[in-house]
Each structure stands twice: as structure tokens, then as C-alpha cells.
N, CA, C and O of each residue as an XYZ file, in Angstrom:
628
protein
N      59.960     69.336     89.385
C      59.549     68.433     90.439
C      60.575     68.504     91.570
O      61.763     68.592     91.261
N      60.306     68.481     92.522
C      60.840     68.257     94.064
C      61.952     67.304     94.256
O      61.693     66.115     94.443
N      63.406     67.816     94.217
C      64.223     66.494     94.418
C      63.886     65.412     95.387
O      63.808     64.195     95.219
N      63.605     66.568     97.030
C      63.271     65.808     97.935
C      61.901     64.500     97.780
O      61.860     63.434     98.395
N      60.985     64.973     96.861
C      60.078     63.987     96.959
C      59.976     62.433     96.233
O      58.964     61.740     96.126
N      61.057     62.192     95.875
C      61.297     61.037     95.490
C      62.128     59.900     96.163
O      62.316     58.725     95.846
N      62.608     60.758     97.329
C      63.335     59.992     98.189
C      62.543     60.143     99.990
O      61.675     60.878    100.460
N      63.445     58.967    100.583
C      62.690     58.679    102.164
C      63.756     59.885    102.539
O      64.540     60.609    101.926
N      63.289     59.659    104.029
C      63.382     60.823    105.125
C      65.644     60.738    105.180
O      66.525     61.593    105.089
N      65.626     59.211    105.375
C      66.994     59.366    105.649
C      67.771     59.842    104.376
O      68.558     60.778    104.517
N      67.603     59.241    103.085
C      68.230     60.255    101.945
C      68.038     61.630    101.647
O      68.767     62.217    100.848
N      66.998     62.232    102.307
C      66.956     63.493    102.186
C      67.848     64.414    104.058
O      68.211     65.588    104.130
N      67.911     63.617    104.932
C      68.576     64.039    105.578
C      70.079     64.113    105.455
O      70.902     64.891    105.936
N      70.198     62.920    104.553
C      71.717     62.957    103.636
C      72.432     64.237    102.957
O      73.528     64.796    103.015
N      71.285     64.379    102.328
C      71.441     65.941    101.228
C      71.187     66.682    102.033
O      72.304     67.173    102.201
N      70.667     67.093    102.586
C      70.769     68.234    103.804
C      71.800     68.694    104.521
O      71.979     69.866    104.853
N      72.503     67.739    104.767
C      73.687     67.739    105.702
C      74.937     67.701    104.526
O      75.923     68.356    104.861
N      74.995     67.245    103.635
C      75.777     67.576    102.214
C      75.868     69.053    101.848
O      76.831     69.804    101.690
N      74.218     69.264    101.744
C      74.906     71.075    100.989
C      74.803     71.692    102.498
O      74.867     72.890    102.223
N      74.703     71.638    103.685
C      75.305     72.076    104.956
C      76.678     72.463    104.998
O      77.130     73.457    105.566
N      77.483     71.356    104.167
C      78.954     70.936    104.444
C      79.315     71.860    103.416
O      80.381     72.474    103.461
N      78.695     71.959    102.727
C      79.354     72.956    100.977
C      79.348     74.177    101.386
O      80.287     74.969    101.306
N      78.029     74.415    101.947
C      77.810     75.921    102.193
C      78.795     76.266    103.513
O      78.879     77.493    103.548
N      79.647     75.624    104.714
C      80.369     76.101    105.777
C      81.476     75.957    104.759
O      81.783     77.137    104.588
N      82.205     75.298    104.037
C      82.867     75.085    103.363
C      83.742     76.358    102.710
O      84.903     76.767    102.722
N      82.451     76.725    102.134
C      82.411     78.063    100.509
C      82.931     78.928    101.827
O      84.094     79.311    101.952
N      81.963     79.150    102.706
C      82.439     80.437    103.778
C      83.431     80.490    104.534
O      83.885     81.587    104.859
N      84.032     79.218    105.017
C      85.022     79.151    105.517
C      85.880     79.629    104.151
O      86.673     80.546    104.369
N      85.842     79.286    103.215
C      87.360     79.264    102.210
C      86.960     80.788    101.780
O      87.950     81.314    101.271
N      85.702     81.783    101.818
C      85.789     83.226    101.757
C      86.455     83.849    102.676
O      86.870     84.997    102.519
N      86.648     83.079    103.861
C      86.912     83.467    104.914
C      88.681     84.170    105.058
O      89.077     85.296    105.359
N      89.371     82.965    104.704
C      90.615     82.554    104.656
C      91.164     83.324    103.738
O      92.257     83.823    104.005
N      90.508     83.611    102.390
C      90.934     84.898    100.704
C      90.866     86.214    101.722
O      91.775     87.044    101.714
N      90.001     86.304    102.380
C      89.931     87.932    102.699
C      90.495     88.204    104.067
O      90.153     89.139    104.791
N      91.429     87.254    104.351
C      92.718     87.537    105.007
C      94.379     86.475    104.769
O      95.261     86.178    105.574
N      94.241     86.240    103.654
C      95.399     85.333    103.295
C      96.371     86.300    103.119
O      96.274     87.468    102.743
N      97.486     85.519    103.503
C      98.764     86.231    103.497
C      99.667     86.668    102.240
O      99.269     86.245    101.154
N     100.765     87.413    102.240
C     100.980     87.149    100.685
C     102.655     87.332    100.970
O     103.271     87.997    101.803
N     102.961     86.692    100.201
C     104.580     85.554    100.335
C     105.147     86.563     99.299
O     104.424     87.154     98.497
N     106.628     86.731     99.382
C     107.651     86.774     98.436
C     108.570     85.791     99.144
O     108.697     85.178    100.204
N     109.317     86.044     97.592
C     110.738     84.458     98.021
C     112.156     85.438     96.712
O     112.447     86.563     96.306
N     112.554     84.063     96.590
C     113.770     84.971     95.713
C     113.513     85.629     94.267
O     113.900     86.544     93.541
N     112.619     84.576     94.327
C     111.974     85.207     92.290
C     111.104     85.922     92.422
O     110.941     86.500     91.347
N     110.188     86.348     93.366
C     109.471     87.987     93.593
C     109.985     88.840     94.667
O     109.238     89.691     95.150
N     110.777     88.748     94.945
C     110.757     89.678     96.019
C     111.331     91.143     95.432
O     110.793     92.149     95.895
N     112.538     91.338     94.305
C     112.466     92.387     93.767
C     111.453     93.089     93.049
O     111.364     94.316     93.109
N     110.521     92.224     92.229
C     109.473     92.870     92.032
C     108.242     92.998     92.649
O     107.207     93.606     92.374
N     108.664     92.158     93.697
C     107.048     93.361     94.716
C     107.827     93.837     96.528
O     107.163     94.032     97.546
N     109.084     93.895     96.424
C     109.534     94.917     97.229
C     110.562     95.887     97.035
O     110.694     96.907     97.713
N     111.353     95.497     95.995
C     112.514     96.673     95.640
C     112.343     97.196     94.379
O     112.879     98.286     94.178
N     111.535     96.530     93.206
C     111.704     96.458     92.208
C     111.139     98.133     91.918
O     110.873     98.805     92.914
N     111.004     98.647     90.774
C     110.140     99.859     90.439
C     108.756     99.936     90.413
O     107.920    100.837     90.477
N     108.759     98.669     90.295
C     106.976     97.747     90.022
C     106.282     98.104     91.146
O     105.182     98.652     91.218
N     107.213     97.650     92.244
C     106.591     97.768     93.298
C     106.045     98.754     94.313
O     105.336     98.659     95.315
N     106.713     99.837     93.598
C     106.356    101.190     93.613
C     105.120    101.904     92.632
O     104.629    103.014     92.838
N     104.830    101.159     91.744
C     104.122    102.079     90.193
C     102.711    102.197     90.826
O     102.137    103.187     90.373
N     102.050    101.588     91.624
C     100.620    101.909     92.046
C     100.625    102.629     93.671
O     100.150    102.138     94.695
N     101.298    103.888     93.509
C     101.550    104.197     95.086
C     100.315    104.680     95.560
O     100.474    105.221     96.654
N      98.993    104.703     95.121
C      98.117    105.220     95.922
C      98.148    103.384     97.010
O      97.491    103.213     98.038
N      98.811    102.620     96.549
C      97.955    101.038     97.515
C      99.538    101.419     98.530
O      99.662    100.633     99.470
N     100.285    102.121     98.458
C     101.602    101.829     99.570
C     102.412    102.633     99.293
O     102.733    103.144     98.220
N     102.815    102.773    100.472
C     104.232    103.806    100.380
C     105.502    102.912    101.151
O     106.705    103.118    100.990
N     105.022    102.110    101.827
C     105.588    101.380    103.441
C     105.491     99.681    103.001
O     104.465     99.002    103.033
N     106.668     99.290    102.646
C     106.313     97.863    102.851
C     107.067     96.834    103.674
O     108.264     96.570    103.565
N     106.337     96.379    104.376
C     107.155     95.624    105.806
C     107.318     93.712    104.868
O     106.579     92.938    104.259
N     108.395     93.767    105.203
C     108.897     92.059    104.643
C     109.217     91.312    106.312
O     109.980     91.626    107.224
N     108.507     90.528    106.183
C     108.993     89.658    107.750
C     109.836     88.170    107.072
O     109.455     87.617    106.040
N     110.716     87.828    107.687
C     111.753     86.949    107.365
C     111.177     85.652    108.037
O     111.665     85.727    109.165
N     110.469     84.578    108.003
C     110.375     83.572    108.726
C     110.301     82.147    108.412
O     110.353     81.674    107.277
N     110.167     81.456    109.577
C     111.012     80.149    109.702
C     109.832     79.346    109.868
O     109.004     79.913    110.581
N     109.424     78.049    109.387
C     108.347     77.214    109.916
C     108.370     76.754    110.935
O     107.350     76.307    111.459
N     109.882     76.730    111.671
C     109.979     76.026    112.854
C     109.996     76.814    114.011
O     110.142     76.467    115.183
N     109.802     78.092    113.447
C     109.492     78.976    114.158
C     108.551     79.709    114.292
O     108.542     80.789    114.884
N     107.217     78.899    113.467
C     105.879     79.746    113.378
C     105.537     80.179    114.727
O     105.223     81.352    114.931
N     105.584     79.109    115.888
C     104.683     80.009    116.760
C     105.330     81.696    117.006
O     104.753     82.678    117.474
N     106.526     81.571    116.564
C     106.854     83.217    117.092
C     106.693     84.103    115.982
O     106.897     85.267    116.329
N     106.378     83.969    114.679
C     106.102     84.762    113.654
C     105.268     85.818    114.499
O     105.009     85.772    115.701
N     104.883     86.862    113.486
C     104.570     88.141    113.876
C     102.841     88.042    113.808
O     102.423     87.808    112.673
N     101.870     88.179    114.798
C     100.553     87.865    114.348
C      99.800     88.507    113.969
O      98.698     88.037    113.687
N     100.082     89.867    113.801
C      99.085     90.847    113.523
C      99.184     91.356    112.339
O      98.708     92.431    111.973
N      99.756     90.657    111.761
C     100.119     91.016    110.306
C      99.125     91.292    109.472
O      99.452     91.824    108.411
N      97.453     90.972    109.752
C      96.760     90.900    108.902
C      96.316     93.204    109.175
O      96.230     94.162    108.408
N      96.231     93.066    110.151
C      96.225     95.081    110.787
C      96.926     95.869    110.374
O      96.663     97.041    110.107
N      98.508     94.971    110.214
C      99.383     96.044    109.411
C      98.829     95.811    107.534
O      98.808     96.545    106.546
N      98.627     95.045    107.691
C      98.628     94.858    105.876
C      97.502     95.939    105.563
O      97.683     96.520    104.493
N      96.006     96.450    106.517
C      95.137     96.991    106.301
C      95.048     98.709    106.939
O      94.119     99.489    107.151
N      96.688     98.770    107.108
C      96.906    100.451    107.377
C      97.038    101.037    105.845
O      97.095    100.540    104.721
N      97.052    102.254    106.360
C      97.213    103.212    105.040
C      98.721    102.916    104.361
O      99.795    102.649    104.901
N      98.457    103.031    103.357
C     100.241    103.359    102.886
C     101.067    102.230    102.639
O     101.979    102.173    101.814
N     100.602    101.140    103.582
C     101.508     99.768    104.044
C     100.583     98.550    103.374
O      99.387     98.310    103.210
N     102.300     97.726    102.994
C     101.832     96.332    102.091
C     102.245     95.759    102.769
O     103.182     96.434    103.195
N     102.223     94.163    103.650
C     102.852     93.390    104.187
C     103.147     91.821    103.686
O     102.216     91.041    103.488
N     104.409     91.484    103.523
C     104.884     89.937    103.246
C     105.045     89.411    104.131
O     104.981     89.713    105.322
N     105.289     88.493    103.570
C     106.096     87.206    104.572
C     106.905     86.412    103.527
O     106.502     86.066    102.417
N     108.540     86.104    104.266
C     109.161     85.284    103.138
C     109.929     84.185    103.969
O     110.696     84.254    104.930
N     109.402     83.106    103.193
C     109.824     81.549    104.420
C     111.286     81.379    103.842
O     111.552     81.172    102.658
N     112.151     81.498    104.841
C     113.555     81.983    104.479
C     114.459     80.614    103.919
O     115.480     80.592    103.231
N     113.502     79.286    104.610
C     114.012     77.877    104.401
C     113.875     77.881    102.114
O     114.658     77.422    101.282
N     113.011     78.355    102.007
C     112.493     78.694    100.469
C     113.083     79.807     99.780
O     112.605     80.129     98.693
N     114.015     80.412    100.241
C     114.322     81.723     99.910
C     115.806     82.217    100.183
O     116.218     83.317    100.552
N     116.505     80.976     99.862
C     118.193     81.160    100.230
C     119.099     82.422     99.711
O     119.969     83.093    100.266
N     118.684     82.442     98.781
C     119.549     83.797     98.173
C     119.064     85.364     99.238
O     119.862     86.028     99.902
N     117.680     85.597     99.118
C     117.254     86.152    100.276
C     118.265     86.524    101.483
O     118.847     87.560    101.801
N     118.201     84.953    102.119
C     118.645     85.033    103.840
C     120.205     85.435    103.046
O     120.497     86.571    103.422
N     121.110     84.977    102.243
C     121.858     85.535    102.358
C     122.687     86.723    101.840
O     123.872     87.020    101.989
N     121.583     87.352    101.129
C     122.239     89.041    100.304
C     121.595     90.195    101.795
O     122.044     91.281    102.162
N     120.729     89.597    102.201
C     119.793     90.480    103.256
C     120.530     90.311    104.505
O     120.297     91.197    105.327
N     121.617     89.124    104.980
C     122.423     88.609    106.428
C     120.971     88.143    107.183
O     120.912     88.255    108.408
N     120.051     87.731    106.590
C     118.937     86.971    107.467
C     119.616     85.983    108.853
O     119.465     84.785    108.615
N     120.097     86.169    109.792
C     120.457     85.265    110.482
C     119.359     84.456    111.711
O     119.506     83.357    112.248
N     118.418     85.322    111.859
C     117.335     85.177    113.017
C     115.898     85.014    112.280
O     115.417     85.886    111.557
N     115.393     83.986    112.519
C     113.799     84.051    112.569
C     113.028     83.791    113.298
O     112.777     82.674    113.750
N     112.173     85.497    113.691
C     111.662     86.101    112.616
C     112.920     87.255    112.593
O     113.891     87.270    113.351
N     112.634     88.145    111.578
C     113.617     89.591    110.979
C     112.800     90.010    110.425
O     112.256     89.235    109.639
N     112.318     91.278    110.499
C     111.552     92.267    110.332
C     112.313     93.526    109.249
O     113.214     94.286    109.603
N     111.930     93.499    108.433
C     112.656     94.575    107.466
C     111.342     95.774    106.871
O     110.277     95.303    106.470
N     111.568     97.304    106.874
C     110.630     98.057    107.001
C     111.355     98.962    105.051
O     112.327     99.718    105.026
N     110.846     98.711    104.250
C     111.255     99.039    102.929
C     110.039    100.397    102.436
O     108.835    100.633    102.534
N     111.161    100.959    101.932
C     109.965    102.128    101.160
C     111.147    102.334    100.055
O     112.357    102.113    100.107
N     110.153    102.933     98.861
C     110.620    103.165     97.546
C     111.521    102.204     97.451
O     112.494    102.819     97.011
N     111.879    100.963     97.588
C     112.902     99.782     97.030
C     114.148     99.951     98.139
O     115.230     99.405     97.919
N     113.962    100.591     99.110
C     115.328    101.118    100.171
C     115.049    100.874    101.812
O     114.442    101.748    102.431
N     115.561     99.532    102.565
C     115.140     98.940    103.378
C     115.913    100.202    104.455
O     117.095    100.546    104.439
N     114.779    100.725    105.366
C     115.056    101.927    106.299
C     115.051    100.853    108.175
O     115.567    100.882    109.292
N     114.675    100.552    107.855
C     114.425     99.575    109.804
C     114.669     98.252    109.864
O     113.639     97.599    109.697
N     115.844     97.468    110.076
C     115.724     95.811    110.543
C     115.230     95.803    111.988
O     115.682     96.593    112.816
N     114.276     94.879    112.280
C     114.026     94.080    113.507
C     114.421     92.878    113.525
O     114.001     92.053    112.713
N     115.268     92.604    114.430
C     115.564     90.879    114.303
C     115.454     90.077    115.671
O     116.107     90.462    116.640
N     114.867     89.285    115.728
C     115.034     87.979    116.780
C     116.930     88.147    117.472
O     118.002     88.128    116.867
N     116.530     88.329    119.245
C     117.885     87.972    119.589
C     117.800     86.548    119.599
O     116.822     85.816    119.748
N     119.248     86.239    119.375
C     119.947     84.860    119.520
C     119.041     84.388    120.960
O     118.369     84.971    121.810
N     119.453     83.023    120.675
C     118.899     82.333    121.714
C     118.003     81.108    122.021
O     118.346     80.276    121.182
N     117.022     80.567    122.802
C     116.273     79.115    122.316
C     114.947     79.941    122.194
O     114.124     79.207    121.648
N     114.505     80.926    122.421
C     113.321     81.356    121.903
C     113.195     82.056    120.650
O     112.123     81.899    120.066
N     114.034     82.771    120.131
C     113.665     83.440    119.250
C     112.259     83.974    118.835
O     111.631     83.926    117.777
N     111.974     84.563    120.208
C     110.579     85.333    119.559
C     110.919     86.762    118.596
O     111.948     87.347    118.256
N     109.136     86.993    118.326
C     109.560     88.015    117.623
C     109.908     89.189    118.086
O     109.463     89.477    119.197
N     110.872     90.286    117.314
C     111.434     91.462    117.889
C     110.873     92.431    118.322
O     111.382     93.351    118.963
N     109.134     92.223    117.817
C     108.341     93.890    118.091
C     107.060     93.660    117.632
O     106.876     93.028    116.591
N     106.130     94.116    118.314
C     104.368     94.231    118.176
C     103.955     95.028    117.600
O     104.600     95.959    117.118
N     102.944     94.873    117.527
C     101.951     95.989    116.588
C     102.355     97.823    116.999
O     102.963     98.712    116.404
N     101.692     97.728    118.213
C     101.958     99.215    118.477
C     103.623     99.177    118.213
O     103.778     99.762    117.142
N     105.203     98.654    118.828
C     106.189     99.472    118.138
C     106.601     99.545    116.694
O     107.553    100.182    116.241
N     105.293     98.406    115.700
C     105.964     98.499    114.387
C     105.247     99.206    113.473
O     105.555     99.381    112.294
N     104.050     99.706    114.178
C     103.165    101.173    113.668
C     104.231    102.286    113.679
O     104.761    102.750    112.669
N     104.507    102.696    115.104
C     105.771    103.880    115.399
C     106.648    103.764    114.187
O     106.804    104.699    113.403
N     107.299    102.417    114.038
C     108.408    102.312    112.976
C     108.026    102.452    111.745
O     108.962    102.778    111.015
N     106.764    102.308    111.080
C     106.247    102.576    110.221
C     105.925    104.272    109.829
O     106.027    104.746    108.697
N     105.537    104.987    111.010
C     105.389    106.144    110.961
C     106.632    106.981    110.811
O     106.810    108.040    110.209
N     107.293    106.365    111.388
C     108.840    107.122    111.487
C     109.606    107.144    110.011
O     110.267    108.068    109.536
N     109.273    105.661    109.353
C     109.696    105.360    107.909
C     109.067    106.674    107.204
O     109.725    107.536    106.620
N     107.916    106.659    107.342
C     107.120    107.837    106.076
C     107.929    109.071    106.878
O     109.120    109.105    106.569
N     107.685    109.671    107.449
C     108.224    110.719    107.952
C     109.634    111.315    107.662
O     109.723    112.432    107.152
N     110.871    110.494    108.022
C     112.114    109.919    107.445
C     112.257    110.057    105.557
O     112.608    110.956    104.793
N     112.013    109.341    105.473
C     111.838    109.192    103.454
C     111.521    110.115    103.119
O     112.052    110.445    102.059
N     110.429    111.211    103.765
C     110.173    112.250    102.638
C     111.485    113.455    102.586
O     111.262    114.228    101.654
N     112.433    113.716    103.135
C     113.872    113.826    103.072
C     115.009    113.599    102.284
O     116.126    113.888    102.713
């Protein structure tokens, strides 16, 4: 039997606008998985950037870029991060450095953002924020492709 037919016009405009809300909902939150970011801190970061681990499935990467950043410095984080994460070869993090003390200080994190360009467990390129009241970030898409290319190129040596 018909849910709708047991109820008036306004309870069924109720439910209408209910699974409306579920269904933008579901898609919005598909939305957000198939570009969410993915974090290391101090208790992963050897094993999914230096570790051997992080190497054992090299058909997904050869290139993995770690960006160093600050919440209070989101607006200058790096934005295209989701383009680099979907090149060949390349995995991309992000590690919130306020969460990640040992990090900022075995790595000399002094600026956020800091851009670190790692292959096989062996960090080849820092980018870092100059000093200053902006601290934007050090480099865009197109120069951190170049730096990326230069990494593979470099390493096989």
C-alpha cells in the first residue's frame, strides 16, 4: 500500500522534502570521499612517507609531496592539492604541524606552509613560506609539477 495515501497533502510534502534532504546529503558526503584529503602526523608519517611500506605498492607512486600546515594559516595552504594527488606517480599529504610536534621539529618545520617533495623515503626538494605577516604559500601547481618532474628524473641516479 501507498505510504503517501494515508496521509494529507502537508505530511506528504513533509516526506518529500525529508528524503530531498537525505538524497543532497548522501551526494554531497560522495562528494567530499572522492576528494578528501589524506593527513599524516607523527605516528604515520614514517609509514606512509619514509617508511618501506610506503614504497611496497609502487605502481600507486613514486613521488610523494608532504605539505607542512598550520590552521591559522589555512587560507594560504596549497589548493590544488587535489591535481597533484591525481598525477601519475604522486601521493599527496598534508600534516597539521600544531598536531605533529616531533615532525616540525626533526624536519626544522619553521614556516607554514613547507612543502617537502620525498621519493623512496629520501626528502629531495623543501619549499617553505618566507618569514613574514603573510606567509603564503611557496609555489603553485605548474612550479611544483616541474619539481616533481625534476624529483623522478634526479632519483633514477
Amino acid at each position: 500500500m501507498n505510504v503517501f495515501m494515508n496521509c494529507n497533502k502537508e505530511d506528504n510534502m513533509k516526506k518529500i522534502l525529508v528524503i530531498i534532504f537525505l538524497l543532497v546529503n548522501i551526494f554531497a558526503s560522495a562528494q567530499n570521499q572522492r576528494h578528501s584529503l589524506n593527513w599524516v602526523s607523527d605516528k604515520t608519517f614514517d609509514e606512509k612517507v619514509t617508511g618501506y611500506s610506503a614504497y611496497d605498492d609502487h605502481d600507486d607512486h613514486d613521488v610523494i609531496v608532504v605539505e607542512f600546515y598550520a590552521e591559522f594559516n589555512k587560507d594560504n595552504a596549497f589548493k590544488d592539492w587535489a591535481k597533484i594527488d591525481k598525477l601519475d606517480g604522486v601521493k599527496y599529504y598534508r600534516c597539521n604541524i600544531s598536531n605533529s610536534p616531533k615532525l616540525k621539529k626533526n624536519l626544522k618545520i619553521r614556516m607554514a606552509p613547507t612543502i617537502l617533495l620525498y621519493i623512496r623515503g629520501d626528502a629531495y626538494i623543501k619549499f617553505t613560506a618566507k618569514a613574514g605577516l603573510d606567509l603564503k604559500c611557496p609555489i603553485d601547481y605548474d612550479k611544483l609539477v616541474k619539481a616533481i618532474e625534476v624529483v623522478k628524473i634526479e632519483s633514477q641516479y
